[in-house]
N, C-alpha and C positions, 0 to 999 in steps of 0.2 A: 504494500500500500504506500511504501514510504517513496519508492521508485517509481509511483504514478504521481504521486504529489507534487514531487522532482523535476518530473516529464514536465507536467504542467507550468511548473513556476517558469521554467528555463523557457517554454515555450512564447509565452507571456513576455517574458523580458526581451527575447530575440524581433519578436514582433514590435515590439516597444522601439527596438533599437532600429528597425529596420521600416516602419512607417513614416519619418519624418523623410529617408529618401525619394519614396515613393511620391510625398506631396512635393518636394521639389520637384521632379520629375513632368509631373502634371504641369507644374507650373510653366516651366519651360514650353512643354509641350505645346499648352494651351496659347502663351504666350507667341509662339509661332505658328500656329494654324489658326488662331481667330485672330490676334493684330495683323501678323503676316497677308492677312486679308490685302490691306487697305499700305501696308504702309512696305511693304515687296514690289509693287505696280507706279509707286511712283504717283501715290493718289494724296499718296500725307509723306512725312519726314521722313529720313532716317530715326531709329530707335535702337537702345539698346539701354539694358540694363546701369553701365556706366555712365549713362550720356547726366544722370544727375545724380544729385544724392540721396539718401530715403526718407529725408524729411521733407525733399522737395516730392518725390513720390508720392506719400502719403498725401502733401497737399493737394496734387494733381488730382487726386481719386476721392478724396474729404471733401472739394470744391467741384467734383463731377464736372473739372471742364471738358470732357472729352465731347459733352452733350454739348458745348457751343459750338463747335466744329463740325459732329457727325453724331448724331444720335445712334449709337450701337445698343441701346436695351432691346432690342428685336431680336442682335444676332450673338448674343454673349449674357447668358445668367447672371443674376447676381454673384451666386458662389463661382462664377467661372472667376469673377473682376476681380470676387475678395482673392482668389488662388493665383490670379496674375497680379495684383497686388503685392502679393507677400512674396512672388517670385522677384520681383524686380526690389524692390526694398530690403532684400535678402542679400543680394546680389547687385546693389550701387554703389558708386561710386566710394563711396567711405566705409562701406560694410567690409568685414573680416574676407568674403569671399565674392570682390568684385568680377564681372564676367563683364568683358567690352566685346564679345561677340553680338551682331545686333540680327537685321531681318536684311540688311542687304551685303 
C-alpha cells in the first residue's frame, strides 16, 4: 500500500513539474497561429516577445488596445489572450527568459 501511495505522490509532483511547460508551450503556440494571423502578412507590425517589457505588456492587454486597431474578440478567447499574455510577459524584454524570436 505504501508503494501505491509513493506511485501517486511522485506522480502528482512530476505532473506539477511538468505542466507549467506545457502552458508555455501553448503560449507560444497560440501566440503564433492567432497573432501570426494579422501581423506574418504585413497587415500590422513586427512583434515579438522582446520588442517590450512586461509591464509594458500587461499595459497593452489591461488597456485592451489591440481593440483600437482591430477588434480580435471574434477570432481569439478570452483565455487564448490571458495565455498569450503570460506568454509574452514571461518572455520580455526584462524577464529572466527573454525570446527576441518574433512572427516574421
Amino acid at each position: 500500500m505504501k508503494k501505491l501511495y509513493r506511485f501517486i505522490i511522485i506522480f502528482v509532483l512530476l505532473g506539477l513539474c511538468i505542466q507549467p511547460r506545457l502552458h508555455a508551450e501553448d503560449g507560444k503556440d497560440l501566440f503564433v497561429t492567432k497573432c501570426g494571423k494579422c501581423h506574418t502578412r504585413g497587415d500590422a507590425p513586427d512583434v515579438a516577445p522582446v520588442k517590450y517589457a512586461s509591464s509594458q505588456w500587461k499595459r497593452f492587454f489591461s488597456r485592451d488596445k489591440h481593440k483600437r486597431k482591430k477588434d480580435i474578440s471574434g477570432e481569439i478567447s478570452p483565455e487564448e489572450i490571458t495565455t498569450i499574455e503570460k506568454y509574452l510577459t514571461n518572455h520580455a524584454a526584462d524577464s529572466d527568459l527573454p525570446i527576441a524570436a518574433g512572427l516574421r
